[in-house]
N, C-alpha and C positions, 0 to 999 in steps of 0.2 A: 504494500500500500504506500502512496505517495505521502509525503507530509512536508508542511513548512513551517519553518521557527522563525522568529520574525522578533527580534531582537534592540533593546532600545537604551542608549544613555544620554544621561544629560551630563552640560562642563560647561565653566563661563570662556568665553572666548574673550573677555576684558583682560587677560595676564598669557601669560609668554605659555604654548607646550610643553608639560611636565618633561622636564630632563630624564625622569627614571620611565618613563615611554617609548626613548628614543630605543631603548638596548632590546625592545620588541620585535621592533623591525628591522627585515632586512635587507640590503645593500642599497638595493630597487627604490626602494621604498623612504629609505633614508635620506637618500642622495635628491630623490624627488620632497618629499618633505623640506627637505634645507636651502632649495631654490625658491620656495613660497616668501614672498615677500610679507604678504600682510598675515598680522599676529592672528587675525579671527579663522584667515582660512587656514592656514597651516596647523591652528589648536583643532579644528573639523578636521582635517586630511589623520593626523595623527590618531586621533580618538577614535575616529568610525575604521582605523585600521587597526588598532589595538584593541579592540573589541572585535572586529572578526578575526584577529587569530585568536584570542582569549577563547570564542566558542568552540572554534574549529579544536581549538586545543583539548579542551571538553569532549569536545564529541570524538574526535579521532584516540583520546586519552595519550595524548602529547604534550613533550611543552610546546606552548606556543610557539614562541622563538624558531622550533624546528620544522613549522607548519610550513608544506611547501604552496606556496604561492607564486603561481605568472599573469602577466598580463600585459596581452601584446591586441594591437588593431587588427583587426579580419582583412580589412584595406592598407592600411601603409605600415603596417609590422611594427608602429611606433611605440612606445609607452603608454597606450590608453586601452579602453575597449575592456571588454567583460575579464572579470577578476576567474583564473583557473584554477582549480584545487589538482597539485600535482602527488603524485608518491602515494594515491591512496586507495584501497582497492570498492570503497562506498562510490554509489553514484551520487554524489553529492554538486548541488549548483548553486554559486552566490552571486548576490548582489547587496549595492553599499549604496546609501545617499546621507546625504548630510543638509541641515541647514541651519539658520541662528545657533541655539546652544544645542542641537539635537545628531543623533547620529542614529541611524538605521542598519542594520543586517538582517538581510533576509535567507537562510540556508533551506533549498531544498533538497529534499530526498527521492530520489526517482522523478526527479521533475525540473523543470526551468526557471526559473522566481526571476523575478523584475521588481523593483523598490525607487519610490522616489517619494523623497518629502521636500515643499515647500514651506515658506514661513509665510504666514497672514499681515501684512504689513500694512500700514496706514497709506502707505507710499503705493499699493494696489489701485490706487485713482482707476476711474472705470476710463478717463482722458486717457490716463499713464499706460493702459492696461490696451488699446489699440494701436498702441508705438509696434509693439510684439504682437500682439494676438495674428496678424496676417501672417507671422513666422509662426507659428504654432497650430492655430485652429483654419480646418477648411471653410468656407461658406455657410455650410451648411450651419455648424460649430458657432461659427460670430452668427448667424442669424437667431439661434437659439439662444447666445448669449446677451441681445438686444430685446428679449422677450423680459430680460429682469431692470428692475427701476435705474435707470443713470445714474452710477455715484454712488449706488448701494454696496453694503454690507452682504448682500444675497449675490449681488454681480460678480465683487471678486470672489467670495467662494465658489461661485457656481464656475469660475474662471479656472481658479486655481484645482478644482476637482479634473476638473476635464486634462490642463497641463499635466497633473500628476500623474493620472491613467497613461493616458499618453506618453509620457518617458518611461515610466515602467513597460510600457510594453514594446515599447523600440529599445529595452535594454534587455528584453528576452533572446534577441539576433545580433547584440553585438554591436551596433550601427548607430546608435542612440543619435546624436544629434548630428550626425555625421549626413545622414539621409534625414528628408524631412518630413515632418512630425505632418505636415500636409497630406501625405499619402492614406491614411485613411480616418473614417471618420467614428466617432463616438459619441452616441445619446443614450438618456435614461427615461423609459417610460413611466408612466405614472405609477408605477408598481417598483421600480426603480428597477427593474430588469435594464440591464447595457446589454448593448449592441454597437458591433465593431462591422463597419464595410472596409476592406481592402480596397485600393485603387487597381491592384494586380490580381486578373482571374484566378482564381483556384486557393486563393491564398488563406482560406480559413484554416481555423486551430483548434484544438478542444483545450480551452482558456477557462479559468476560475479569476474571480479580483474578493478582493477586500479593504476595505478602507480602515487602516490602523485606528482604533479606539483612544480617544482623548492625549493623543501627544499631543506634546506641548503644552499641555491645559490649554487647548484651544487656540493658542498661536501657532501650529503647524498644521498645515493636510498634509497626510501619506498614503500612499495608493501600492498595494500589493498586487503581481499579476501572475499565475502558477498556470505554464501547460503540462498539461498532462492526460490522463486516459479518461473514462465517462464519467468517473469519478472523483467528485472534489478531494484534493486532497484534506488530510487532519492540519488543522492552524492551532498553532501556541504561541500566546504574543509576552516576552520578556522584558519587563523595565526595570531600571536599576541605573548603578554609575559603577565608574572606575577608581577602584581604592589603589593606593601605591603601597607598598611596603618593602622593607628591606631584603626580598627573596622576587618576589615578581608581583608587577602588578593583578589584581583578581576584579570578576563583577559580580558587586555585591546587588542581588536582587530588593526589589521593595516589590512588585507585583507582578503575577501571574493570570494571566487569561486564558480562557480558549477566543481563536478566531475562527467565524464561521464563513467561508466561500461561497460565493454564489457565481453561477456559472455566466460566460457571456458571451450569448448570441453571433456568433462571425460570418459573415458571408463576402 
């Protein structure tokens, strides 16, 4: 049976990345880490990867530190593009997002996961929010997203929902923003059933989503997206932070969930 854990810490990004997180990571990973100029993304790049190997390390019963990790572009072989779990004989698949003080890991098992969270921001102007929307949402997408008040609070959530599905699911093949998020489209009926059209014939999936439960206390959306067979997979949602200590750093839990999947429509 498939399943995904869906993993969550919070960290202020007002102070520099903890020193004793660097010895987590490695070569790749450090080297990239230490070209990040500004303090907030570098304290996000650091955390949302010291937390997937902290679980990997878990679940594989490793130390993290030895947790093999690549990640290379499907198109230009660069340093980017989906995160690979190497040396390990589980079918396991991840993915990472980060935003404000929040960092995501989503691991599946027998299946594909895609994660993306946004932060709710005052600076979401529904003005601010049609600079980008033509890079993001099809037609169809901005026409449904003019169905809600100008300027509202409904507007950019209903914005921000949509972007989040969306990046998680162009982070199930790799391509994420690399190909654009234009190619196909995504609505919810009044039942809230989703439904995904492809631009490219034949292109459907048998897809589950989930929308992460109160991250951020309501300053973040995050959208989960698992392929896999007719059956949803099991969702377990993890929150907690990162303690340091003098041996390695651990995640210390505060709550556990079940996530429940609901399947979504592709044609």
């Amino acid at each position: 049976m498939s399943s995904v854990e869906l993993w969550q810490c919070s960290f202020d990004t007002a102070s520099s990345a903890r020193s004793e997180l660097f010895g987590v990571l490695n070569r790749q990973e450090f080297d990239r880490a230490s070209r990040i100029r500004s303090t907030a993304a570098q304290v996000r790049f650091v955390e949302a990867r010291v937390l997937l190997r902290l679980v990997l390390g878990r679940m594989l019963d490793c130390d993290p530190r030895r947790v093999g990790l690549r990640q290379v572009c499907a198109l230009c072989g660069a340093n980017h593009g989906r995160i690979e779990v190497v040396c390990s004989d589980r079918e396991l698949d991840v993915s990472v997002s980060h935003a404000g003080g929040c960092a995501l890991v989503a691991i599946g098992t027998q299946c594909l996961v895609g994660v993306d969270v946004e932060e709710v921001s005052a600076d979401y102007a529904y003005e601010s929010l049609s600079v980008i929307q033509e890079q993001i949402l099809t037609w169809k997408e901005q026409r449904a997203l003019r169905c809600w008040p100008i300027g509202s609070a409904d507007a950019s959530a209903f914005f921000l929902r949509l972007w989040t599905m969306k990046e998680a699911l162009a982070k199930i093949d790799g391509i994420g923003m690399l190909d654009p998020l234009t190619r196909f489209d995504v609505r919810w009926d009044q039942s809230d059933v989703c439904s995904v059209a492809f631009a490219d014939p034949g292109r459907g999936m048998n897809a589950w989503w989930v929308a992460a439960p109160d991250v951020g206390a309501r300053t973040l959306l995050a959208s989960v997206v698992a392929t896999t067979g007719r059956d949803a997979p099991v969702g377990t949602f993890n929150v907690g932070m990162i303690a340091t200590s003098y041996l390695l750093p651990r995640f210390v839990s505060t709550m556990t969930a079940d996530l429940a999947f609901k399947r979504i429509q592709t044609s």
